[in-house]
Short mmCIF file of the C-alpha atoms (twelve columns), coordinates in Angstrom:
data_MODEL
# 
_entry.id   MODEL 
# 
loop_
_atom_site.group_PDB 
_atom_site.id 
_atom_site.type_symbol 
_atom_site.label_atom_id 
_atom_site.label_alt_id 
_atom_site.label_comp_id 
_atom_site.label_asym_id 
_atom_site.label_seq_id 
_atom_site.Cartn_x 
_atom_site.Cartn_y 
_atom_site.Cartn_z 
_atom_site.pdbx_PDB_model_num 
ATOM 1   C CA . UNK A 1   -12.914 -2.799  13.994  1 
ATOM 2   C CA . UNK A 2   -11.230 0.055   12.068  1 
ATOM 3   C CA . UNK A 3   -8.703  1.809   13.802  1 
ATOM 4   C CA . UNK A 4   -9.085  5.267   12.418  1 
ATOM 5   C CA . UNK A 5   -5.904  6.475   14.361  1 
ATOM 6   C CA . UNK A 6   -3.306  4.134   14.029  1 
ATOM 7   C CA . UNK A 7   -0.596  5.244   12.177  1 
ATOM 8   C CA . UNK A 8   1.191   3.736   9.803   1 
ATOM 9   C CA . UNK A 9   3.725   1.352   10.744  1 
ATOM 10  C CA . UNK A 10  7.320   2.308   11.210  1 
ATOM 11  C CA . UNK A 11  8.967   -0.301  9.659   1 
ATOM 12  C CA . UNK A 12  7.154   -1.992  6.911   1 
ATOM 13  C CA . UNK A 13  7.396   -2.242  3.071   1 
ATOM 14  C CA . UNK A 14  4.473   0.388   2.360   1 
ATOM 15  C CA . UNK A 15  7.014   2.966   3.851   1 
ATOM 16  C CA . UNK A 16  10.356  2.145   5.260   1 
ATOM 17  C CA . UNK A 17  11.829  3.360   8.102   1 
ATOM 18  C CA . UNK A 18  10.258  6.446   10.242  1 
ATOM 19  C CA . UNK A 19  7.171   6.159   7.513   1 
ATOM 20  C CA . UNK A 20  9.510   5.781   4.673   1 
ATOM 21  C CA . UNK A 21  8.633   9.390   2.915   1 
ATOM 22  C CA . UNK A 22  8.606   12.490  2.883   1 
ATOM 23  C CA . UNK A 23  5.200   14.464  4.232   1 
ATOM 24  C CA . UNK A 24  3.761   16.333  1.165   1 
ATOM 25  C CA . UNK A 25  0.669   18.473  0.909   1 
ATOM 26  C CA . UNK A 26  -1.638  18.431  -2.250  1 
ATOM 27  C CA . UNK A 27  -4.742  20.081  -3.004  1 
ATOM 28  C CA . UNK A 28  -7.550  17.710  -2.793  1 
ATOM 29  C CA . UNK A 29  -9.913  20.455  -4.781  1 
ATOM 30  C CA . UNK A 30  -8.436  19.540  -8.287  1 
ATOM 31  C CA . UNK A 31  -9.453  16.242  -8.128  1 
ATOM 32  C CA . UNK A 32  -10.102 15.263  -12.137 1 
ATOM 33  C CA . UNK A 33  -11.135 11.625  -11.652 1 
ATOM 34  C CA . UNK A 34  -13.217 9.595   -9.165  1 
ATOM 35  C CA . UNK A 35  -9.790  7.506   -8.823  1 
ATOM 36  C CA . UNK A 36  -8.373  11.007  -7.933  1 
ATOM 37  C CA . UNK A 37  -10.920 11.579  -5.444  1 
ATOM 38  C CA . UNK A 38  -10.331 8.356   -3.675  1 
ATOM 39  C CA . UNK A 39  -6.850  8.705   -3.528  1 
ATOM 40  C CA . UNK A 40  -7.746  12.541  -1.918  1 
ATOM 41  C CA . UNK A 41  -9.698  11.369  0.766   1 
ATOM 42  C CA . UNK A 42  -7.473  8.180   2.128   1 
ATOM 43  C CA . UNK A 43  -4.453  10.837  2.019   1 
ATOM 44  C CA . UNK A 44  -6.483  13.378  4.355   1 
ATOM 45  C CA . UNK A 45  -7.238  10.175  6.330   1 
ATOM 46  C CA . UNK A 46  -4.046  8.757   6.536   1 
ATOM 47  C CA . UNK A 47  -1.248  10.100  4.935   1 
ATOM 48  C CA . UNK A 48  0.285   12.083  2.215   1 
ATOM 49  C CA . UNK A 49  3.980   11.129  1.439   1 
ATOM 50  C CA . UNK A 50  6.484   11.059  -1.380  1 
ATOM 51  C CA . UNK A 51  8.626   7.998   -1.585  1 
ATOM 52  C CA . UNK A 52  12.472  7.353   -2.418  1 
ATOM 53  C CA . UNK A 53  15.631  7.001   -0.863  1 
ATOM 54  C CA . UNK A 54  16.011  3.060   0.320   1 
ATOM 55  C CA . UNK A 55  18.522  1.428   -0.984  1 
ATOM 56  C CA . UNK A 56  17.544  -0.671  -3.889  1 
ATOM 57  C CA . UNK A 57  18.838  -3.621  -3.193  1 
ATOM 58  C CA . UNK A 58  17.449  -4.063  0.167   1 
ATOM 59  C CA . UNK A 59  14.006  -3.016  -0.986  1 
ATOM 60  C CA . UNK A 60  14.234  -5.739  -2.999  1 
ATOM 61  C CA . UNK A 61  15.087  -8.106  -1.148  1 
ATOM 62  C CA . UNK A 62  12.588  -7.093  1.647   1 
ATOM 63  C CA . UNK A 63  9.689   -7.209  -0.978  1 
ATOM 64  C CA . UNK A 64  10.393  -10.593 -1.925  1 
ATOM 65  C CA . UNK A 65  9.915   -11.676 2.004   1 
ATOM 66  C CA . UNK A 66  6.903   -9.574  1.765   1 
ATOM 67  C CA . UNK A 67  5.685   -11.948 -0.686  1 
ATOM 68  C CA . UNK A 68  2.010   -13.989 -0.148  1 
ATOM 69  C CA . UNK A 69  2.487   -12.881 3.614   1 
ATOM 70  C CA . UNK A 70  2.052   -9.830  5.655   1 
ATOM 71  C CA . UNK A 71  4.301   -7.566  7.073   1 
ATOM 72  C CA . UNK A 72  4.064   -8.529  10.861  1 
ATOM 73  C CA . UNK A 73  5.626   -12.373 9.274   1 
ATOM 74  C CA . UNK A 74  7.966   -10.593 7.026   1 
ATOM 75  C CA . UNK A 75  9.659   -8.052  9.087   1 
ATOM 76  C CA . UNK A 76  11.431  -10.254 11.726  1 
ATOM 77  C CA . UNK A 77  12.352  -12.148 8.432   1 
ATOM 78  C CA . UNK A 78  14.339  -9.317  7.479   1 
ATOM 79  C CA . UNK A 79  15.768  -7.490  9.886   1 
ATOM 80  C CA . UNK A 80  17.370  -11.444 10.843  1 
ATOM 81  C CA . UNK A 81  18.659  -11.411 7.364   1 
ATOM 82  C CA . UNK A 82  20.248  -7.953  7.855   1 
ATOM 83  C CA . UNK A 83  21.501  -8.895  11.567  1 
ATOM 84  C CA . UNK A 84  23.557  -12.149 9.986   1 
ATOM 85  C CA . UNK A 85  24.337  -10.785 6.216   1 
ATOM 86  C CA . UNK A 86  24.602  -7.098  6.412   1 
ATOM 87  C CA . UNK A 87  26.635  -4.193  8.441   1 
ATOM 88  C CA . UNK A 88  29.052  -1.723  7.473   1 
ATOM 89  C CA . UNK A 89  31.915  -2.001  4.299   1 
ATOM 90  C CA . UNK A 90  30.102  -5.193  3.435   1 
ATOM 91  C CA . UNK A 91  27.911  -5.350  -0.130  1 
ATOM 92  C CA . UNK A 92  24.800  -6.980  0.683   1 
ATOM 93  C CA . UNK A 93  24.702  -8.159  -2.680  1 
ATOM 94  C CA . UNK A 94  27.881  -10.482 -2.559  1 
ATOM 95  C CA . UNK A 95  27.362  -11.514 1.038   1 
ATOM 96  C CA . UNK A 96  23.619  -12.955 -0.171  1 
ATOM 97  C CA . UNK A 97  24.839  -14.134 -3.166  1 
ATOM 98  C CA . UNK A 98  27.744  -16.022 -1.220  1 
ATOM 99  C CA . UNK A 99  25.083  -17.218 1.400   1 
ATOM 100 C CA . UNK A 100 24.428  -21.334 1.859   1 
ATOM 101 C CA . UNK A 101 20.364  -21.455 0.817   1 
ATOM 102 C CA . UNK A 102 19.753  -23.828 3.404   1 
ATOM 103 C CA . UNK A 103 21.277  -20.930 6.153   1 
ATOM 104 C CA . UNK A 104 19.444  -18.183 4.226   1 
ATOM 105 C CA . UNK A 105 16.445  -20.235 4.326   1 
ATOM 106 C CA . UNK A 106 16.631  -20.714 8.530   1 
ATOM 107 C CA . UNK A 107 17.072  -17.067 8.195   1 
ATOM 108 C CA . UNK A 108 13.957  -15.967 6.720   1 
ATOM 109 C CA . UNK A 109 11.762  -19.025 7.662   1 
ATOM 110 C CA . UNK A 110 9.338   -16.354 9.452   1 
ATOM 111 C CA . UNK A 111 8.704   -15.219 6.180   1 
ATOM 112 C CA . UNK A 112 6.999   -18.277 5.050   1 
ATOM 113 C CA . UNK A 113 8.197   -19.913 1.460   1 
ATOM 114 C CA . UNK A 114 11.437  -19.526 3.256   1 
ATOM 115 C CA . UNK A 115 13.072  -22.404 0.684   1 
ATOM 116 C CA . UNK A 116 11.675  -20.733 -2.385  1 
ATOM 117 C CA . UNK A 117 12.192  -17.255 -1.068  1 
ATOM 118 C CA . UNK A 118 15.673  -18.212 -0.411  1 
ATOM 119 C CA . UNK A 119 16.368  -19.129 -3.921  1 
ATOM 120 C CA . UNK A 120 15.317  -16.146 -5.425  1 
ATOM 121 C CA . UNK A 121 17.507  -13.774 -3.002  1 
ATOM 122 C CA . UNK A 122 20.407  -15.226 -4.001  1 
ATOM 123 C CA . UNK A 123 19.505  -15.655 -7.743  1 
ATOM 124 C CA . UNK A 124 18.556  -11.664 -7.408  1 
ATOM 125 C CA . UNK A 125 21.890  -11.135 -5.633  1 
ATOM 126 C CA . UNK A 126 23.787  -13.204 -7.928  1 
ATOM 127 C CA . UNK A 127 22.118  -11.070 -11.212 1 
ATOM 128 C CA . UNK A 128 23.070  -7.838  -9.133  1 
ATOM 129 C CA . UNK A 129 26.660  -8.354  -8.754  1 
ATOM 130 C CA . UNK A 130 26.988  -10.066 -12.634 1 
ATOM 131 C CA . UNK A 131 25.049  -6.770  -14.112 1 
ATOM 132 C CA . UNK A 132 25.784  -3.920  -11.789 1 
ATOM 133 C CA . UNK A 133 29.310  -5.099  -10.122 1 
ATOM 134 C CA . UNK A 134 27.777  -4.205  -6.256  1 
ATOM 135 C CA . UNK A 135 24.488  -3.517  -4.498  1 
ATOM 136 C CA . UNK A 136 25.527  0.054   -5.139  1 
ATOM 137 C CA . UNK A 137 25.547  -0.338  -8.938  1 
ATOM 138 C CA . UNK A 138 21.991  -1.729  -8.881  1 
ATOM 139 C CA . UNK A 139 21.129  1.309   -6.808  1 
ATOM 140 C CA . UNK A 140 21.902  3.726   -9.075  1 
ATOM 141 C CA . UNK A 141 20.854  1.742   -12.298 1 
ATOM 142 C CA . UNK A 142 17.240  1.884   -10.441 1 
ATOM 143 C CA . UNK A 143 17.547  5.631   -9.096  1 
ATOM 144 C CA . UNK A 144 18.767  6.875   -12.419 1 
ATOM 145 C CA . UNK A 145 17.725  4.753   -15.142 1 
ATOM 146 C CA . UNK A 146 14.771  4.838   -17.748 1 
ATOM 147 C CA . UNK A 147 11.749  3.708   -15.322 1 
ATOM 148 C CA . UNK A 148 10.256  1.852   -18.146 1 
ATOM 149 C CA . UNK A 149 13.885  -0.130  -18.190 1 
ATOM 150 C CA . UNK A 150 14.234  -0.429  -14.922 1 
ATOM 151 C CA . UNK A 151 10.770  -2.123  -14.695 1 
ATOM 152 C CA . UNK A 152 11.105  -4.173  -17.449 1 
ATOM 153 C CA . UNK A 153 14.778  -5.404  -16.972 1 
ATOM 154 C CA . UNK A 154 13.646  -5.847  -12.910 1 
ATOM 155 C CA . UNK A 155 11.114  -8.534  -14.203 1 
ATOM 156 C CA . UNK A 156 13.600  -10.526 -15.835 1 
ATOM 157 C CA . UNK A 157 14.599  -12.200 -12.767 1 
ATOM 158 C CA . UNK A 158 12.933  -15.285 -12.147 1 
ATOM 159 C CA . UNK A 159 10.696  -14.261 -8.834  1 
ATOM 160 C CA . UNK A 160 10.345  -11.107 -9.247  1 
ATOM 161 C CA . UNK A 161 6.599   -9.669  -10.601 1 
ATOM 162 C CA . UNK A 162 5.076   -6.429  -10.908 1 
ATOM 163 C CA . UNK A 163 4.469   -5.322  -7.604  1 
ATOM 164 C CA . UNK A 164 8.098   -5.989  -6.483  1 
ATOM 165 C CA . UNK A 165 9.496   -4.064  -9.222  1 
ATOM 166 C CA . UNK A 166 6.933   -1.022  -8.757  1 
ATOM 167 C CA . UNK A 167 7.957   -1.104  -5.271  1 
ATOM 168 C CA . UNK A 168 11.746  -0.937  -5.969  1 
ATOM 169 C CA . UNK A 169 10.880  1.556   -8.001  1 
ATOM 170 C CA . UNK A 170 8.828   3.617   -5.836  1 
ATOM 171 C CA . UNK A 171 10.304  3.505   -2.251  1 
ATOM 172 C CA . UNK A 172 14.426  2.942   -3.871  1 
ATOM 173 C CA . UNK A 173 13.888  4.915   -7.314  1 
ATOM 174 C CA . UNK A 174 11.740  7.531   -5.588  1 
ATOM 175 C CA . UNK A 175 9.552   7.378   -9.428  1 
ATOM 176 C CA . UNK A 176 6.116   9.596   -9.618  1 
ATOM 177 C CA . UNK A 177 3.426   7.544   -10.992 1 
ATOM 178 C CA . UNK A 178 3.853   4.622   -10.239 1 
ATOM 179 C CA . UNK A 179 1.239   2.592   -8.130  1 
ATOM 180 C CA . UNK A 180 1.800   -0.869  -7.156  1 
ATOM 181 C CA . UNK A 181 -1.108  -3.439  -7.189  1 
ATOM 182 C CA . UNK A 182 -1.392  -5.776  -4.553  1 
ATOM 183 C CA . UNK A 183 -3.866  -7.759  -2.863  1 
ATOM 184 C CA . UNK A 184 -5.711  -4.747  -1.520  1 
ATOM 185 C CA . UNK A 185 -5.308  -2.709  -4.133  1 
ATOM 186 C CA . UNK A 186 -6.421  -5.007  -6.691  1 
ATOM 187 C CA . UNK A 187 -9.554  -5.960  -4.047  1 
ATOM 188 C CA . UNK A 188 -9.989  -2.250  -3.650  1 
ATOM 189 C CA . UNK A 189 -10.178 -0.793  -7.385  1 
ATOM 190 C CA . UNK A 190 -12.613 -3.266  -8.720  1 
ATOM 191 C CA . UNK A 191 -14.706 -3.530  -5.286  1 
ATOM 192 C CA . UNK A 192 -15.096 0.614   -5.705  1 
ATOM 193 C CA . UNK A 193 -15.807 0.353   -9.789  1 
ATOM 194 C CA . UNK A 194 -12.831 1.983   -10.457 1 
ATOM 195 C CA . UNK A 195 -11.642 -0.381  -12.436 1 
ATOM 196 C CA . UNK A 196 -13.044 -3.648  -14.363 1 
ATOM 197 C CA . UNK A 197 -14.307 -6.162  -11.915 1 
ATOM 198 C CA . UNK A 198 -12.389 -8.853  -13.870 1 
ATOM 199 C CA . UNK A 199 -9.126  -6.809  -14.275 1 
ATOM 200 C CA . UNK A 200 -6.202  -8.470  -13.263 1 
ATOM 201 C CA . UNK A 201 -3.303  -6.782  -11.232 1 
ATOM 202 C CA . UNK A 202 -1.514  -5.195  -14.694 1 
ATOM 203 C CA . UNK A 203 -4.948  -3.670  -15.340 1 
ATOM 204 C CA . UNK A 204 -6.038  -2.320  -12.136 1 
ATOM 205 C CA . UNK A 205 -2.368  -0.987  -12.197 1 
ATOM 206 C CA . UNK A 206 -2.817  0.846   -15.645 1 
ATOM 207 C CA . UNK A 207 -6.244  2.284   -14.659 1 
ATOM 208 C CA . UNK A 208 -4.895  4.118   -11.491 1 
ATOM 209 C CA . UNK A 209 -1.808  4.935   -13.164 1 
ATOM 210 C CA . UNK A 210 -3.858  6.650   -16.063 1 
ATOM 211 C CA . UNK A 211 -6.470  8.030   -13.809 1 
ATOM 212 C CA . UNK A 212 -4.363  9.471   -10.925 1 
ATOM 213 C CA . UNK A 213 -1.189  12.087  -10.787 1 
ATOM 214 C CA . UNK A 214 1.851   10.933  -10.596 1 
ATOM 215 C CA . UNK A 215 2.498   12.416  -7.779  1 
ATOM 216 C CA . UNK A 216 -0.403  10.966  -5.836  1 
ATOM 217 C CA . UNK A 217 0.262   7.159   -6.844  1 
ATOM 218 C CA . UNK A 218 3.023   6.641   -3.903  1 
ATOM 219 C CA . UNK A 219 0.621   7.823   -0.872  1 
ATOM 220 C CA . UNK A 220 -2.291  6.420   -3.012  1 
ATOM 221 C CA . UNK A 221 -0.643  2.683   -2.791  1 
ATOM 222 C CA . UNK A 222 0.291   2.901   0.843   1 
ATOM 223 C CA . UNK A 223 -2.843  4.280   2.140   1 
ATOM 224 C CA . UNK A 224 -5.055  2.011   -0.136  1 
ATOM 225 C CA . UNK A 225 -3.310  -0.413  2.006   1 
ATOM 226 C CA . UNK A 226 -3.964  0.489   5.089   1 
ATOM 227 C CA . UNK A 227 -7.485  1.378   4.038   1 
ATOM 228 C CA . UNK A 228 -8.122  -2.409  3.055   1 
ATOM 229 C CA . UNK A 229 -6.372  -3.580  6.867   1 
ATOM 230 C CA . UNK A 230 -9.065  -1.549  8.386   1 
ATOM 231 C CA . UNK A 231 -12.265 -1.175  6.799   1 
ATOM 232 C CA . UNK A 232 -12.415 -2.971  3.135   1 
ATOM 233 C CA . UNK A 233 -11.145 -6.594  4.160   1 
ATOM 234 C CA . UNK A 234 -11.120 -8.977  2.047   1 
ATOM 235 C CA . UNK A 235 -13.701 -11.473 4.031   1 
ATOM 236 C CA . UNK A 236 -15.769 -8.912  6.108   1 
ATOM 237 C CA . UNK A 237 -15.652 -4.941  4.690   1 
ATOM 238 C CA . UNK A 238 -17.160 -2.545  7.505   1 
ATOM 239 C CA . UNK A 239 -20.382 -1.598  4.780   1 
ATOM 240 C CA . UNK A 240 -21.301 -5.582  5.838   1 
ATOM 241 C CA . UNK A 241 -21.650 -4.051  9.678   1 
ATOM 242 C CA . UNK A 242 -23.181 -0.458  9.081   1 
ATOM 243 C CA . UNK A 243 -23.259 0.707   5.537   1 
ATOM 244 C CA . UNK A 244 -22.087 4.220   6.629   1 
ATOM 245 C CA . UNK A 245 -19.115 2.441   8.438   1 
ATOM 246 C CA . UNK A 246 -17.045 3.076   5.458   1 
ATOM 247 C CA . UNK A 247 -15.545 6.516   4.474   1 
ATOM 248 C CA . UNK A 248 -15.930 5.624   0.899   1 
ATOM 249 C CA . UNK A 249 -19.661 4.392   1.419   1 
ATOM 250 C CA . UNK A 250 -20.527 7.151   -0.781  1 
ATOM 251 C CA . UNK A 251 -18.525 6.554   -3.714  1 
ATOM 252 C CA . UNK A 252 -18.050 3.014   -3.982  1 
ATOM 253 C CA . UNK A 253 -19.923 0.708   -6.565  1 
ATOM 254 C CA . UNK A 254 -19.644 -2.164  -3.872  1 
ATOM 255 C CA . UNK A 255 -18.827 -4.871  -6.735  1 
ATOM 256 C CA . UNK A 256 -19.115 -8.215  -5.176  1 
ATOM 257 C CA . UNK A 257 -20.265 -7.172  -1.954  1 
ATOM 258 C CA . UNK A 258 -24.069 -7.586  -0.520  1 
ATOM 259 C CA . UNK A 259 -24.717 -5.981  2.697   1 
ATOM 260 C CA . UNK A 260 -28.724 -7.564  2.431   1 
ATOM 261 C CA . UNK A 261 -27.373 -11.056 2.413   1 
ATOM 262 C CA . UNK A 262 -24.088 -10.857 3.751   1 
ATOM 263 C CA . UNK A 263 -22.454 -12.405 0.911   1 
ATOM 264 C CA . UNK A 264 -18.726 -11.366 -0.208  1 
ATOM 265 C CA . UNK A 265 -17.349 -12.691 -3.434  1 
ATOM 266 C CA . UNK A 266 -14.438 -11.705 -6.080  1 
ATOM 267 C CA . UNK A 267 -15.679 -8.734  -8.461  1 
ATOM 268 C CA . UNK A 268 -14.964 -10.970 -11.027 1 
ATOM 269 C CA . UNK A 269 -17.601 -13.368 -9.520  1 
ATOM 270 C CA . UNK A 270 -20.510 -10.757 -8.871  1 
ATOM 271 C CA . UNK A 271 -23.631 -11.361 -11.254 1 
ATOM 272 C CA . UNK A 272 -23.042 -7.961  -12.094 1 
ATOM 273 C CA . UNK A 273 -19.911 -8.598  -13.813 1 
ATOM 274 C CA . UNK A 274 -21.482 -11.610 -15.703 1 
ATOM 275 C CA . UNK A 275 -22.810 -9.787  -18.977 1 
ATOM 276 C CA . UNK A 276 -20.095 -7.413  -19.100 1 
# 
């Protein structure tokens, strides 16, 4: 059942510590797109923040933990990995890229992938400190540098997609207009008709990226996923239960989902879809 006042967590990667962001106001009223609109409403509902300020590094490194799990498995992941490599005058960088894999691994194994995960830390710390010198190189590289460079030269490292290089760059880099796809928001976008029921995460990202501000894509990505923990699941939306259970019941396409027969599928898999 949706929980329409929970807030968001305090420690997660959709915002960081104490929320993560900054509380910003924006005026719903100038809403150009229906993406726009969307984005409007789940702010009012939840939250309207600007993002930046974690260190870059350990955004990174807690994204890749937050990989094909959630955050309640992730979370103790990390902050173990902090409690046994981190704490003051010491570069988390070098101490991860130093680590034993089979210790890291024990480390994180809350995370799930734990062995694979492992790999890639140190792999991204080793790239870190032969590139930037220090965690605090990479920092400012991703604070500072070209976004579009930033993204690209982030997914160069084996490991590392899309969605853990927008997030670096939106919760580190602080960067307007950037919205990273993930499960939910990939769900979301093509369940609403936002975008192309068999776009894949790149496209769904360039959609909302075109079709919402800049300055609206952090909040947008955060409260998207909250939106999809409470009401547009993956299994059972809340339109299944009561069709005006949903806040967006009035502007959503409802690709893939049929409330007569109680049958959820993939946009891409809707009959709809077929003779696009």
């Amino acid at each position: 059942m949706p929980h329409e006042s929970d807030p968001e967590p305090e420690v997660n990667i959709s915002g960081g510590e104490a929320g993560g962001g900054a509380p910003a106001t924006f005026d719903p009223a100038t809403a150009d797109t229906r993406a726009e609109r969307i984005v409007d409403r789940l702010g009012a509902r939840y939250w309207q923040k600007t993002y930046g300020g974690q260190d870059a590094f350990t955004c990174l490194v807690r994204t890749i933990l937050s990989q094909n799990t959630s955050d309640v498995a992730s979370q103790p992941a990390h902050d173990a990995l902090l409690e046994r490599y981190d704490g003051p005058d010491i570069d988390l960088a070098a101490a991860l890229a130093a680590a034993e894999r089979s210790t890291l691994a024990e480390t994180i194994s809350a995370a799930g992938l734990y062995n694979q995960k492992s790999g890639v830390i140190v792999d991204a710390a080793e790239w870190v400190l032969e590139r930037w010198g220090s965690a605090a190189g990479f920092d400012a590289f991703v604070r500072e540098g070209d976004p579009h460079e930033v993204r690209a030269t982030l997914l160069e490292v084996s490991g590392v997609g899309p969605k853990t290089a927008d997030c670096v760059l939106l919760f580190a880099g602080g960067r307007d207009g950037v919205f990273p796809v993930d499960t939910h928001v990939h769900r979301i976008y093509r369940r609403l008709g936002i975008a192309p029921p068999d776009a894949d995460h790149e496209a769904v990202r360039e959609v909302l990226e075109r079709d919402v501000p800049a300055e609206k894509c952090g909040f947008g990505h955060t409260a998207t996923i909250q939106f999809g923990r409470d009401f547009c699941t993956a299994r059972r939306p809340a339109c299944l239960e009561d069709p005006n259970a949903c806040p967006m019941a009035d502007i959503c396409d409802q690709v893939g989902v049929y409330p007569e027969t109680g049958e959820v599928v993939d946009p891409a898999d809707a009959p709809e879809a077929a003779g696009d």
